[in-house]
Biopython code that builds the backbone (N, CA, C, O; Angstrom):
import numpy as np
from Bio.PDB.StructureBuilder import StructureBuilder

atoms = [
    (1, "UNK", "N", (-18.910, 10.336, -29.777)),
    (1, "UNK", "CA", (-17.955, 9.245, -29.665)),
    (1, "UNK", "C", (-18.737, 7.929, -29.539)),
    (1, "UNK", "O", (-19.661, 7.725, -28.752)),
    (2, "UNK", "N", (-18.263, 7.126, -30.369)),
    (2, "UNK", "CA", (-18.604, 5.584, -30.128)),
    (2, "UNK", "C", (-18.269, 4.523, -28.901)),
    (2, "UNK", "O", (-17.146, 4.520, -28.396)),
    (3, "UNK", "N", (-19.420, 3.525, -28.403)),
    (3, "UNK", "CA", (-19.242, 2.612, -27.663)),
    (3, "UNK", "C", (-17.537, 2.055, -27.646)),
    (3, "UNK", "O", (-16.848, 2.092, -26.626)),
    (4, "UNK", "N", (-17.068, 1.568, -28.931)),
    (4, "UNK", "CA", (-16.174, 0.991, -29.126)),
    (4, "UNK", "C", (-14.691, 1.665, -28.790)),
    (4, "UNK", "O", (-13.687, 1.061, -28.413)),
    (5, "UNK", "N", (-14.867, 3.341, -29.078)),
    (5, "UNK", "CA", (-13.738, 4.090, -29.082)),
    (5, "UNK", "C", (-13.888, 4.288, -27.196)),
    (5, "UNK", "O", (-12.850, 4.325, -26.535)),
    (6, "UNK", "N", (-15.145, 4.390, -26.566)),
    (6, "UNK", "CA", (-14.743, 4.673, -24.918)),
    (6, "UNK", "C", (-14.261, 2.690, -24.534)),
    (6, "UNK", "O", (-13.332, 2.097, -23.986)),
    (7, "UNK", "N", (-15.008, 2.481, -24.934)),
    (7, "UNK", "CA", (-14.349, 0.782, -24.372)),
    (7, "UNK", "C", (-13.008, 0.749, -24.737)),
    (7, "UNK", "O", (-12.550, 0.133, -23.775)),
    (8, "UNK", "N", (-11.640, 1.090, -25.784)),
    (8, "UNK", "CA", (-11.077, 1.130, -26.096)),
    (8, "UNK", "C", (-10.541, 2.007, -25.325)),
    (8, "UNK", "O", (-10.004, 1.234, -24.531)),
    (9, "UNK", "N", (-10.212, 3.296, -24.862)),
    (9, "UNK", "CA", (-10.038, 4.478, -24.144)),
    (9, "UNK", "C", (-10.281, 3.710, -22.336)),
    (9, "UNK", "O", (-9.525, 3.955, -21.396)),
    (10, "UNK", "N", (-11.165, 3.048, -22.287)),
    (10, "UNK", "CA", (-11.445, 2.693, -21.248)),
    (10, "UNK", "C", (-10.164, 1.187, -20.386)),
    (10, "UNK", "O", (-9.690, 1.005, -19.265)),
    (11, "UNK", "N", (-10.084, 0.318, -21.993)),
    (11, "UNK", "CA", (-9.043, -0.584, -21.616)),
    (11, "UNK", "C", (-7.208, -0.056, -21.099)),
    (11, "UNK", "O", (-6.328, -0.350, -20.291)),
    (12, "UNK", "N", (-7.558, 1.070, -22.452)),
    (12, "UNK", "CA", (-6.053, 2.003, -22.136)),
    (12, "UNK", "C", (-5.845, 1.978, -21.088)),
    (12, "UNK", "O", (-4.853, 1.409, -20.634)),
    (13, "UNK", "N", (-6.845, 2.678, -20.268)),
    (13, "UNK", "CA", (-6.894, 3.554, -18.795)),
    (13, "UNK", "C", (-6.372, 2.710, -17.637)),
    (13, "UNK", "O", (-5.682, 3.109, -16.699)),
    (14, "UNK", "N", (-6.893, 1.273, -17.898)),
    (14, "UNK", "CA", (-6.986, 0.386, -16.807)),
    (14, "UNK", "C", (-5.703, -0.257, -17.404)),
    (14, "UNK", "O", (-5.058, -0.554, -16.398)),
    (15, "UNK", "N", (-5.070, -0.587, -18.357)),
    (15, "UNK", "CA", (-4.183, -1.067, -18.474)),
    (15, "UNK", "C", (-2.736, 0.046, -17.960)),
    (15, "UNK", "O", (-1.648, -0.505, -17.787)),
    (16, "UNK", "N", (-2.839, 1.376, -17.779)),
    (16, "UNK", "CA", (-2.036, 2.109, -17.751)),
    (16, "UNK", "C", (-2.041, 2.235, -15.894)),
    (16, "UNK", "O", (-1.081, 2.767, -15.336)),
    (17, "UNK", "N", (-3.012, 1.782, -15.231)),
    (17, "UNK", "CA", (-3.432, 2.074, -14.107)),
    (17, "UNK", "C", (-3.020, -0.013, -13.216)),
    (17, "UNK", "O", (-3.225, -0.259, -12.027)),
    (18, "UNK", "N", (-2.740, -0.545, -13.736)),
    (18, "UNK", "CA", (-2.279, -2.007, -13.611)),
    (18, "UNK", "C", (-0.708, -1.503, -13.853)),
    (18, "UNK", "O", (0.104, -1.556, -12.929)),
    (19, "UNK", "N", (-0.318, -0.964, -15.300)),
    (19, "UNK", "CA", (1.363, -0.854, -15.288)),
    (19, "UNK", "C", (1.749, -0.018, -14.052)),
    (19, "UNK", "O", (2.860, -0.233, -13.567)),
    (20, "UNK", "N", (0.920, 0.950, -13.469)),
    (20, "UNK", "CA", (1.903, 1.472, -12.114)),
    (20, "UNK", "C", (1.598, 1.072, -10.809)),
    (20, "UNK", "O", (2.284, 1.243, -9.801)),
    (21, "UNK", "N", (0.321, 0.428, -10.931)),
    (21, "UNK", "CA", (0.388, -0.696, -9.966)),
    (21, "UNK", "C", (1.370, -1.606, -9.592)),
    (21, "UNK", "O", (1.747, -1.714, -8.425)),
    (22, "UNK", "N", (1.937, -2.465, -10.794)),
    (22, "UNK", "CA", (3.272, -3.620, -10.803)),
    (22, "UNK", "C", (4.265, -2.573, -10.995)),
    (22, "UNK", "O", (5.272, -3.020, -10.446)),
    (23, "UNK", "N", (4.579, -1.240, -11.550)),
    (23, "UNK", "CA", (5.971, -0.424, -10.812)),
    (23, "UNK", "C", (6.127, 0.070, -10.058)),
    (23, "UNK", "O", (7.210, 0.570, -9.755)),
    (24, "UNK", "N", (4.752, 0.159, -9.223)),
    (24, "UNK", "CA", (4.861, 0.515, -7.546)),
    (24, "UNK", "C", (5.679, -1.149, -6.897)),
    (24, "UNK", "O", (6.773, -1.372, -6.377)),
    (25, "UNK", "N", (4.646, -1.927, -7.217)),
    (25, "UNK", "CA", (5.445, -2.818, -6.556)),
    (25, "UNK", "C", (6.805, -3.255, -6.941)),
    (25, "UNK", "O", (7.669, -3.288, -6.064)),
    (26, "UNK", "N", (7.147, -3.663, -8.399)),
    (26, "UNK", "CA", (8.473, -3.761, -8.420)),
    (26, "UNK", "C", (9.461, -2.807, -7.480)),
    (26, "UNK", "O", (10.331, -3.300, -6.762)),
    (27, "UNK", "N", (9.249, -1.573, -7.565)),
    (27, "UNK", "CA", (10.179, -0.486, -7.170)),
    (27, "UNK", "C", (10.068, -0.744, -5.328)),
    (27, "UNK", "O", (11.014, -0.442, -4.601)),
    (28, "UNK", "N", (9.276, -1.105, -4.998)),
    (28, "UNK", "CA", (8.570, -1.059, -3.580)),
    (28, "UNK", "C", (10.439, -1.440, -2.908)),
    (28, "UNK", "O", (11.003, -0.616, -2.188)),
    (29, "UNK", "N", (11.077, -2.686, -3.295)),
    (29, "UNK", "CA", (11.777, -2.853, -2.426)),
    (29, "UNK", "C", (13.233, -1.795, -2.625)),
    (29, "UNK", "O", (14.309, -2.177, -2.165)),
    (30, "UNK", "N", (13.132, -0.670, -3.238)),
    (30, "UNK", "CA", (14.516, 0.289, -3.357)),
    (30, "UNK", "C", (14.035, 0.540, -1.867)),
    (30, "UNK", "O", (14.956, 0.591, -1.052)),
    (31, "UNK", "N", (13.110, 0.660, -1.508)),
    (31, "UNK", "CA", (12.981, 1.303, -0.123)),
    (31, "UNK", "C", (14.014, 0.413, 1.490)),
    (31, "UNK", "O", (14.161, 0.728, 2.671)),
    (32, "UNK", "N", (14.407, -0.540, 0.779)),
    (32, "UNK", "CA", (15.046, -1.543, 2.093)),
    (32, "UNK", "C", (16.605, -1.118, 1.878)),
    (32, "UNK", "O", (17.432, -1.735, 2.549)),
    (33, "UNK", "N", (17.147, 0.089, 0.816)),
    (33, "UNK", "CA", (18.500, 0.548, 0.796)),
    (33, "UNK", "C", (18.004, 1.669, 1.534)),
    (33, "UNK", "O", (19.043, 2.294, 1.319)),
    (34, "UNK", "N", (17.303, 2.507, 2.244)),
    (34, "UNK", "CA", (16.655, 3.298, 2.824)),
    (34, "UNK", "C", (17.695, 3.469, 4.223)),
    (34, "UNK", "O", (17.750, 2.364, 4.763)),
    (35, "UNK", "N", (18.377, 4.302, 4.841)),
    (35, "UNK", "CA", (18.637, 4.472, 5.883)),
    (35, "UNK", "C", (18.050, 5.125, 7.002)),
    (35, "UNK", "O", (18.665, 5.087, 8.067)),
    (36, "UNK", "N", (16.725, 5.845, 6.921)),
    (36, "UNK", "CA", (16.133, 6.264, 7.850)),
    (36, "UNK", "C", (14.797, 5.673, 7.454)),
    (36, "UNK", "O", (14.429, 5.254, 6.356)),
    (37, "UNK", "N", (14.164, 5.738, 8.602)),
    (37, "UNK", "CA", (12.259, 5.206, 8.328)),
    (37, "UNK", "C", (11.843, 5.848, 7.231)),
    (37, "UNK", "O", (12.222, 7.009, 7.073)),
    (38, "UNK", "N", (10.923, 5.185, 6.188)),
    (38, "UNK", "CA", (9.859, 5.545, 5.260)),
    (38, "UNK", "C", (9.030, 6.842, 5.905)),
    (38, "UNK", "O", (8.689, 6.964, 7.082)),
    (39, "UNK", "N", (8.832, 7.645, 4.965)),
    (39, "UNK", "CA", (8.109, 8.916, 5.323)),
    (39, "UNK", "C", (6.956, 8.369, 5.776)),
    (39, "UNK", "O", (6.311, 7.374, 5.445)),
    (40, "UNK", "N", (6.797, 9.351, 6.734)),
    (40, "UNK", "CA", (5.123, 8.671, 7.067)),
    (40, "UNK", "C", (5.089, 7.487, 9.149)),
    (40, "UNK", "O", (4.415, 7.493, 10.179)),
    (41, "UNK", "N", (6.255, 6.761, 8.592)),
    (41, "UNK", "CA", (6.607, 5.274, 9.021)),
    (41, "UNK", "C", (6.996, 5.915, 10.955)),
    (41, "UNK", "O", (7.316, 4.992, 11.704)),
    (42, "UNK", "N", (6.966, 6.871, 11.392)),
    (42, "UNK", "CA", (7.715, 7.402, 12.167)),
    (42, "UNK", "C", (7.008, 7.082, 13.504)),
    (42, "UNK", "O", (5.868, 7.508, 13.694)),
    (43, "UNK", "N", (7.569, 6.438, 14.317)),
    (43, "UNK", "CA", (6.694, 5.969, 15.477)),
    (43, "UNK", "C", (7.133, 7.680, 16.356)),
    (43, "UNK", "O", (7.556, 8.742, 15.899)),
    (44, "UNK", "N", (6.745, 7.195, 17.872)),
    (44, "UNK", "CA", (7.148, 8.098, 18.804)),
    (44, "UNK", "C", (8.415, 8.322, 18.990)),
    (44, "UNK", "O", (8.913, 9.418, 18.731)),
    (45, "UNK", "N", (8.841, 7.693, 19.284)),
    (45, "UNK", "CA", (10.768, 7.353, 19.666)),
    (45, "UNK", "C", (11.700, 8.556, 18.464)),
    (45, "UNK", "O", (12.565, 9.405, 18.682)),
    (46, "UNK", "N", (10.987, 8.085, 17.155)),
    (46, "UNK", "CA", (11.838, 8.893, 15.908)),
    (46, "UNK", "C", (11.456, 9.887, 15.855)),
    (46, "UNK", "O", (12.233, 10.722, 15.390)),
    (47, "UNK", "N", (9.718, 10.480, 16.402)),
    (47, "UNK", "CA", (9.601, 12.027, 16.419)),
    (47, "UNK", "C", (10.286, 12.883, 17.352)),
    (47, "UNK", "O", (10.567, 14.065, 17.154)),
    (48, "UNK", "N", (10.574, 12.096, 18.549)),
    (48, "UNK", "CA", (10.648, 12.856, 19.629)),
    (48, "UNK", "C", (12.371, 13.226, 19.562)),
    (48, "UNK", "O", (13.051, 14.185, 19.929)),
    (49, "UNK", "N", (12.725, 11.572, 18.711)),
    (49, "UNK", "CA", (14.528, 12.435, 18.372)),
    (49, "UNK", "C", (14.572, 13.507, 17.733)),
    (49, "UNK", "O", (15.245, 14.445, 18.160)),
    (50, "UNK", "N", (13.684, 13.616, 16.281)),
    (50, "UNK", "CA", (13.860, 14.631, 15.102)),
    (50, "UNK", "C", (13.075, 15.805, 15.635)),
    (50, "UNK", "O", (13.369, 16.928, 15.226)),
    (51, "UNK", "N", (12.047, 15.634, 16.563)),
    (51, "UNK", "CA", (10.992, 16.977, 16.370)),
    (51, "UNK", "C", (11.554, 17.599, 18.134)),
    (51, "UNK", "O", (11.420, 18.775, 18.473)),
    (52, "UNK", "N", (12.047, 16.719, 18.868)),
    (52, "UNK", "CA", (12.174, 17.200, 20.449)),
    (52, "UNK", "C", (10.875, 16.776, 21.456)),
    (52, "UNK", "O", (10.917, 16.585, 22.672)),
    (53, "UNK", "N", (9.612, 16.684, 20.473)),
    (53, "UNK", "CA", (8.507, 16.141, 21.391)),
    (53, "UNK", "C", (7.607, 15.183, 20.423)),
    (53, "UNK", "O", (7.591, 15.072, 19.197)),
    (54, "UNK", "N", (6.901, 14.568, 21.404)),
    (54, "UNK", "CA", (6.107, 13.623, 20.435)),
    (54, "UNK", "C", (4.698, 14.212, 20.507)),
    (54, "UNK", "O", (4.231, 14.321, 21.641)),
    (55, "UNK", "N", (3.738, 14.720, 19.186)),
    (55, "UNK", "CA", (3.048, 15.519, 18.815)),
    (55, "UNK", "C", (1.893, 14.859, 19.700)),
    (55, "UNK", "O", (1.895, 13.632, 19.598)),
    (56, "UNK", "N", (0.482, 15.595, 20.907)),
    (56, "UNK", "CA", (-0.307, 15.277, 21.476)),
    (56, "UNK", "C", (-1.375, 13.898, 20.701)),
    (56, "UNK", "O", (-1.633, 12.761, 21.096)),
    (57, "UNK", "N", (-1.744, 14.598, 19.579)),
    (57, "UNK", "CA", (-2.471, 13.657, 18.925)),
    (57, "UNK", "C", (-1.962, 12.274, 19.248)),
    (57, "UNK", "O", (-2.337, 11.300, 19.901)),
    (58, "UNK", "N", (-1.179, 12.544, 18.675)),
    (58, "UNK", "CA", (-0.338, 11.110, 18.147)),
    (58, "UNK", "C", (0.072, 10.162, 19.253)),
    (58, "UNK", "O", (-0.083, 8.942, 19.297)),
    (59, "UNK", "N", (0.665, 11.030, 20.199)),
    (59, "UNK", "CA", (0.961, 10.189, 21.095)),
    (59, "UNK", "C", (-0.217, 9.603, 22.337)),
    (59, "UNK", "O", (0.115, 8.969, 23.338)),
    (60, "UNK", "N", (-1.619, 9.991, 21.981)),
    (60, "UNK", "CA", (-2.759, 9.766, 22.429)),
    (60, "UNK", "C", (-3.218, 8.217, 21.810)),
    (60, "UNK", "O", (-3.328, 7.107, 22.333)),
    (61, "UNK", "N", (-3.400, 8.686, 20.577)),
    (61, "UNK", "CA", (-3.609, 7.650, 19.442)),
    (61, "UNK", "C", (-2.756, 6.669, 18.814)),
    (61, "UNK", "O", (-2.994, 5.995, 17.812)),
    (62, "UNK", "N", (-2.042, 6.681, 19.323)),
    (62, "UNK", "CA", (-0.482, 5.645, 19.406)),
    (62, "UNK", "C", (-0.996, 4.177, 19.468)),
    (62, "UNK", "O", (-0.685, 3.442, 18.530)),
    (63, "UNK", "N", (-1.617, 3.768, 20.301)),
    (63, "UNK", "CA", (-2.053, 2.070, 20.788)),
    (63, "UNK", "C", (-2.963, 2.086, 20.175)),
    (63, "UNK", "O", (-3.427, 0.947, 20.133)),
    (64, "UNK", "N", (-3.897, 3.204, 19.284)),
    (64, "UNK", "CA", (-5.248, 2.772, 18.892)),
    (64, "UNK", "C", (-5.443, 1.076, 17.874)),
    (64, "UNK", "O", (-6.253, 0.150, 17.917)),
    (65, "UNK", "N", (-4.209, 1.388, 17.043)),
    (65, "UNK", "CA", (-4.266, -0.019, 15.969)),
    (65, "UNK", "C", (-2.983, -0.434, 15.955)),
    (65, "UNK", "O", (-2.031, 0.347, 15.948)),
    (66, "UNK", "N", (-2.879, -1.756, 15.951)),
    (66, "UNK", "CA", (-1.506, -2.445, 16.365)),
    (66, "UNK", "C", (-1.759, -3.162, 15.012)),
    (66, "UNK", "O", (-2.872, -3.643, 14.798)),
    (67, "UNK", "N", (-0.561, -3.270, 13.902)),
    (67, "UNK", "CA", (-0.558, -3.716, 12.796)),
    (67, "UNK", "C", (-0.589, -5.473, 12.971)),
    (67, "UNK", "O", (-0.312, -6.341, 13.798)),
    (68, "UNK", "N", (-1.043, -5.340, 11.805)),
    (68, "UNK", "CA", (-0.910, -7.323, 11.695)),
    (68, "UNK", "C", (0.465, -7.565, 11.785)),
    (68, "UNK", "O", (1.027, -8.132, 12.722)),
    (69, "UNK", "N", (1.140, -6.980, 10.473)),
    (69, "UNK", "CA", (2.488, -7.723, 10.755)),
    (69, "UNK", "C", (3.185, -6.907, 11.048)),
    (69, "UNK", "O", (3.818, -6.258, 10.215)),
    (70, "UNK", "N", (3.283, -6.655, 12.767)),
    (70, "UNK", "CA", (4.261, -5.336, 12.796)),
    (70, "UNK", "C", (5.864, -5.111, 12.341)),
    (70, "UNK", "O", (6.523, -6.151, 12.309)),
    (71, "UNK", "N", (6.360, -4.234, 12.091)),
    (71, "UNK", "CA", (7.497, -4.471, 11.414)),
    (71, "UNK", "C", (7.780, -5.279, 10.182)),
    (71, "UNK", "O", (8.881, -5.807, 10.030)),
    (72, "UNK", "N", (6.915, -5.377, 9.391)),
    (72, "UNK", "CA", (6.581, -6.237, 8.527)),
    (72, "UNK", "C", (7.266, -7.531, 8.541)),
    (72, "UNK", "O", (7.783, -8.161, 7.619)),
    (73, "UNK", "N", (7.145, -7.816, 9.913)),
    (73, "UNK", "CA", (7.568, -9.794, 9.801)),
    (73, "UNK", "C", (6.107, -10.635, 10.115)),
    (73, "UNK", "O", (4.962, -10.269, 10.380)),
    (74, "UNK", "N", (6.825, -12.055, 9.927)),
    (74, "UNK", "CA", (5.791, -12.937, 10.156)),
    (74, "UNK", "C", (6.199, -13.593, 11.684)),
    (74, "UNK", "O", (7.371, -13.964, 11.753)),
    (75, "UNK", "N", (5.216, -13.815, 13.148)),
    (75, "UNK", "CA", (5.523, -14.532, 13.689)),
    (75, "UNK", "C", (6.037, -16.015, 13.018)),
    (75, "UNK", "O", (5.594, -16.787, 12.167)),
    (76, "UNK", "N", (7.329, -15.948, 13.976)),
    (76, "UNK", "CA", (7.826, -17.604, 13.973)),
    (76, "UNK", "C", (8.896, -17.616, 12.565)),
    (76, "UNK", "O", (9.591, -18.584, 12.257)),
    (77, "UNK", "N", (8.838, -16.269, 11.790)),
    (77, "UNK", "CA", (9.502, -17.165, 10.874)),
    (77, "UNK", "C", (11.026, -16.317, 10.409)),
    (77, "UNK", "O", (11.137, -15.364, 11.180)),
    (78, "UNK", "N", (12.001, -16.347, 9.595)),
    (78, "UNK", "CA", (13.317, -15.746, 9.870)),
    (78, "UNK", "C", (12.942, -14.123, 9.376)),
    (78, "UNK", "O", (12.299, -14.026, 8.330)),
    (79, "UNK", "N", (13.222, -13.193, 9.906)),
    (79, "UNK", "CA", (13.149, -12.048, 9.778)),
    (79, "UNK", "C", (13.793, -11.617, 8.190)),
    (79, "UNK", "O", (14.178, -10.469, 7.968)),
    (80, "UNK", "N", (13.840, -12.625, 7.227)),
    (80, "UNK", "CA", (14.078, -11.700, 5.957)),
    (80, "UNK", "C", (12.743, -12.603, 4.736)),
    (80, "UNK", "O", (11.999, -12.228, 3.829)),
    (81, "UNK", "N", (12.960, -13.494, 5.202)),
    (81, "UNK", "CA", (11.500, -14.330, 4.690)),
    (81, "UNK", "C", (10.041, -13.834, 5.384)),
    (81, "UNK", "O", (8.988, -13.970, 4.761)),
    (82, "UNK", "N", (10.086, -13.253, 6.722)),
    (82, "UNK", "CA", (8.748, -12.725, 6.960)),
    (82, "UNK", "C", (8.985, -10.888, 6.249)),
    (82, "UNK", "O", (8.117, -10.043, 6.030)),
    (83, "UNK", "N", (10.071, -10.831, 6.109)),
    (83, "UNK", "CA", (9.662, -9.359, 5.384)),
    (83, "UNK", "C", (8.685, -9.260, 3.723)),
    (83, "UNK", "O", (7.959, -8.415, 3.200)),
    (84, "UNK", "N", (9.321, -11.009, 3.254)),
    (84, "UNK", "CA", (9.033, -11.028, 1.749)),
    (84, "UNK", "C", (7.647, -11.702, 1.799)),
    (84, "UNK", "O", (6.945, -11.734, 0.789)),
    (85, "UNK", "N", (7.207, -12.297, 3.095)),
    (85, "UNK", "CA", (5.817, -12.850, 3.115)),
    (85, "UNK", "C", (5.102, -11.370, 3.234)),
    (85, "UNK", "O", (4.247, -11.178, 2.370)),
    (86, "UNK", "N", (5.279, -10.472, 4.013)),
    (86, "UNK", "CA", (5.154, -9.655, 4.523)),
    (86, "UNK", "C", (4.177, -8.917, 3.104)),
    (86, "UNK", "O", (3.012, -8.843, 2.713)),
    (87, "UNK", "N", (5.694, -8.433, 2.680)),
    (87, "UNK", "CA", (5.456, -7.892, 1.183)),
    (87, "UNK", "C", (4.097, -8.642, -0.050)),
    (87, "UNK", "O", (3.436, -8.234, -1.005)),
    (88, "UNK", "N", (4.248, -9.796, 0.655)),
    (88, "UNK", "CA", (3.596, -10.901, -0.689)),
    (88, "UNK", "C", (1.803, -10.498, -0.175)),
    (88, "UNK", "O", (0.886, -10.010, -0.836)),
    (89, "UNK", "N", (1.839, -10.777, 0.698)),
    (89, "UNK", "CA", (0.599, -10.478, 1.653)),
    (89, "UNK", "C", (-0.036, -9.089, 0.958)),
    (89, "UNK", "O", (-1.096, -9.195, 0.341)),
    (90, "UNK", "N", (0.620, -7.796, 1.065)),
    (90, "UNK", "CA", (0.160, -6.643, 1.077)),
    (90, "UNK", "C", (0.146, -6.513, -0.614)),
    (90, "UNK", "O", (-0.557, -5.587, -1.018)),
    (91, "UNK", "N", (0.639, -7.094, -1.368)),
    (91, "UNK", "CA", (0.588, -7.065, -2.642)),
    (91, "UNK", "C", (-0.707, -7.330, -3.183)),
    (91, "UNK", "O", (-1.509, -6.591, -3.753)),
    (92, "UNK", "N", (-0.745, -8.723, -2.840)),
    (92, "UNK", "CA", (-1.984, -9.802, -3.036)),
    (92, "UNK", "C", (-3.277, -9.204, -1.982)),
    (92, "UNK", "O", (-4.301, -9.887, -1.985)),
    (93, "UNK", "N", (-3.262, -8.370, -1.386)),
    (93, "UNK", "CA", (-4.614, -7.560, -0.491)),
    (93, "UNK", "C", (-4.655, -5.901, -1.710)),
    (93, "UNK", "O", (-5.629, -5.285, -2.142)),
    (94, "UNK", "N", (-3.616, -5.738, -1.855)),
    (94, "UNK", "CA", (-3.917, -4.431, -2.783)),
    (94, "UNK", "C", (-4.143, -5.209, -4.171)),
    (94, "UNK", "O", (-5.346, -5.295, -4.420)),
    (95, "UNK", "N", (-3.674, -5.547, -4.724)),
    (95, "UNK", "CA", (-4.250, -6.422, -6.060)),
    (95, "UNK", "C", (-5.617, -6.280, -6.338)),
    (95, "UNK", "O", (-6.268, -5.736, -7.230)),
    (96, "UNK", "N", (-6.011, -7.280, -4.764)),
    (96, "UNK", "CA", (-7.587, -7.715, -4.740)),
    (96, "UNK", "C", (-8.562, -6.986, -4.413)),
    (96, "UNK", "O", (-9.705, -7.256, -4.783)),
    (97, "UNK", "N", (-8.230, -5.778, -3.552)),
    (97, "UNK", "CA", (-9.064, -4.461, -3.807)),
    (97, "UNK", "C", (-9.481, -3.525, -4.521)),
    (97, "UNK", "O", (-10.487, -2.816, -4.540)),
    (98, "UNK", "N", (-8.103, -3.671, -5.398)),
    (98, "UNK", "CA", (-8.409, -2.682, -6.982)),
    (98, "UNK", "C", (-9.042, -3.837, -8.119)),
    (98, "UNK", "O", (-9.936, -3.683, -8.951)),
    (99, "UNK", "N", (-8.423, -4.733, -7.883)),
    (99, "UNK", "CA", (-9.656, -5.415, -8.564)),
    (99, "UNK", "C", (-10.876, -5.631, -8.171)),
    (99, "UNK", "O", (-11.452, -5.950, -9.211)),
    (100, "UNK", "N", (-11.557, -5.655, -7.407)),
    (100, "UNK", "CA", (-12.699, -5.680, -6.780)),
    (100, "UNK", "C", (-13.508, -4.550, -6.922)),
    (100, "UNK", "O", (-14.697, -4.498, -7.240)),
    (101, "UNK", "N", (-12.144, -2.983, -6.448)),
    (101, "UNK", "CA", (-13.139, -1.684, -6.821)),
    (101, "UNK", "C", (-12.993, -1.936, -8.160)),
    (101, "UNK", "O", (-14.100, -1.684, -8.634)),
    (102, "UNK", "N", (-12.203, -2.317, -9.115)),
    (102, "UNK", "CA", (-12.843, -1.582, -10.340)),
    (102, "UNK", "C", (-13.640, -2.609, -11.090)),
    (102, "UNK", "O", (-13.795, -2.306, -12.273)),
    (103, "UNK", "N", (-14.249, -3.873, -10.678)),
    (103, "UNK", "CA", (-15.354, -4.873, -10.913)),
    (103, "UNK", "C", (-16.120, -3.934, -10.390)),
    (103, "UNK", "O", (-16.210, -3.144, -11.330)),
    (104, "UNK", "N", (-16.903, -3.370, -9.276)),
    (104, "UNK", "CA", (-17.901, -2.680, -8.691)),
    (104, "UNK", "C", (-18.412, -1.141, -9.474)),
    (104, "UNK", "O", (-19.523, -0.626, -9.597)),
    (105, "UNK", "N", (-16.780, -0.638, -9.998)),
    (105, "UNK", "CA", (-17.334, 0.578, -10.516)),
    (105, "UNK", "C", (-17.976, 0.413, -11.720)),
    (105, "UNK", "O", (-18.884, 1.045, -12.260)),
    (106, "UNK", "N", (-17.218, -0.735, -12.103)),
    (106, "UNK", "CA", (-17.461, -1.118, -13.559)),
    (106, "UNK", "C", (-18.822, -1.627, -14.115)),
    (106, "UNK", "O", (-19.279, -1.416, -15.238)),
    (107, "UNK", "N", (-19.538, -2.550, -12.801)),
    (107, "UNK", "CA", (-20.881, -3.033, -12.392)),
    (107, "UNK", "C", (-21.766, -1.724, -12.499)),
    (107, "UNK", "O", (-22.863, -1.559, -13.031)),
    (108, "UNK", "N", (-20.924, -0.836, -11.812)),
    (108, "UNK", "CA", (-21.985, 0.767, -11.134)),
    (108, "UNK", "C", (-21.943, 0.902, -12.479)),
    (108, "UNK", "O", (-22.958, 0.286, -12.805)),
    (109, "UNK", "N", (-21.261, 1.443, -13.851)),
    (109, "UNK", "CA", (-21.642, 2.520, -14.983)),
    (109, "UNK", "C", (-22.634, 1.590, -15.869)),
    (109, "UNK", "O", (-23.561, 1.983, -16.577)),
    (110, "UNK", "N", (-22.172, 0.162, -15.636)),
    (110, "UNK", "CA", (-23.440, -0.393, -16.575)),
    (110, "UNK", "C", (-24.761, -0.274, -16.016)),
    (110, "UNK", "O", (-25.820, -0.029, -16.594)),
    (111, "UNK", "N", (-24.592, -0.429, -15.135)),
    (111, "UNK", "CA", (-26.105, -0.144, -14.346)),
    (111, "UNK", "C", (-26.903, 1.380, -14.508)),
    (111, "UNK", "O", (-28.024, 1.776, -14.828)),
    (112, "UNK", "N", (-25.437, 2.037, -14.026)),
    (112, "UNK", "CA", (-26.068, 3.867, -14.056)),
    (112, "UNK", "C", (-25.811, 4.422, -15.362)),
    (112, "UNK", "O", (-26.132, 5.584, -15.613)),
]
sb = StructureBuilder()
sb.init_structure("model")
sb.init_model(0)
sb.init_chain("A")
sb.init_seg("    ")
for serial, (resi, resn, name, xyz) in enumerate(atoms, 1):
    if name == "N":
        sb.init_residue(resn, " ", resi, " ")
    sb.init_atom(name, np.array(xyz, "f"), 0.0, 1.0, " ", f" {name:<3s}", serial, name[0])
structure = sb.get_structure()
């Protein structure tokens, strides 16, 4: 196979890997018609309703990291505009990491 056909194969990849990037995020907000917490999202309070106890680990490791924007608001500002700063924030930090890893990997194969 030719330079031209993996560079080509290679743009595909990253262009197909950007389109579900922006339909993760487009889709991101079906989650605010959501009536129970996001999987995953479940503090103590919601295990201990659904499960009867709140699991040792967890409830050890509970205070370890206190989010930036907890509840995804912004201090000081109206609770539906800090949800969308909120959102704008975590967009623009994931953006800039996948762009960044794939500048670095991309750095790594020319090199290696």
């Amino acid at each position: 196979m030719n330079t031209a056909e993996d560079e080509n194969r290679g743009r595909r990849a990253r262009l197909f890997l950007w389109f579900l990037l922006g339909a993760t995020i487009i889709l991101s907000p079906i989650g605010l018609f959501a009536t129970s917490p996001a999987w995953g999202e479940w503090g103590g309070e919601e295990l201990k309703d659904s499960l009867g106890f709140v699991p040792e680990g967890l409830d050890r490791l509970s205070t370890l990291w206190k989010a930036p924007l907890s509840e995804y608001g912004v201090p000081g500002v109206d609770a539906n505009v800090g949800y969308v700063l909120s959102a704008l924030i975590g967009v623009i930090l994931v953006v800039a990491v996948t762009w960044l890893l794939g500048k670095a990997l991309a750095r790594r194969q020319e090199n290696g």
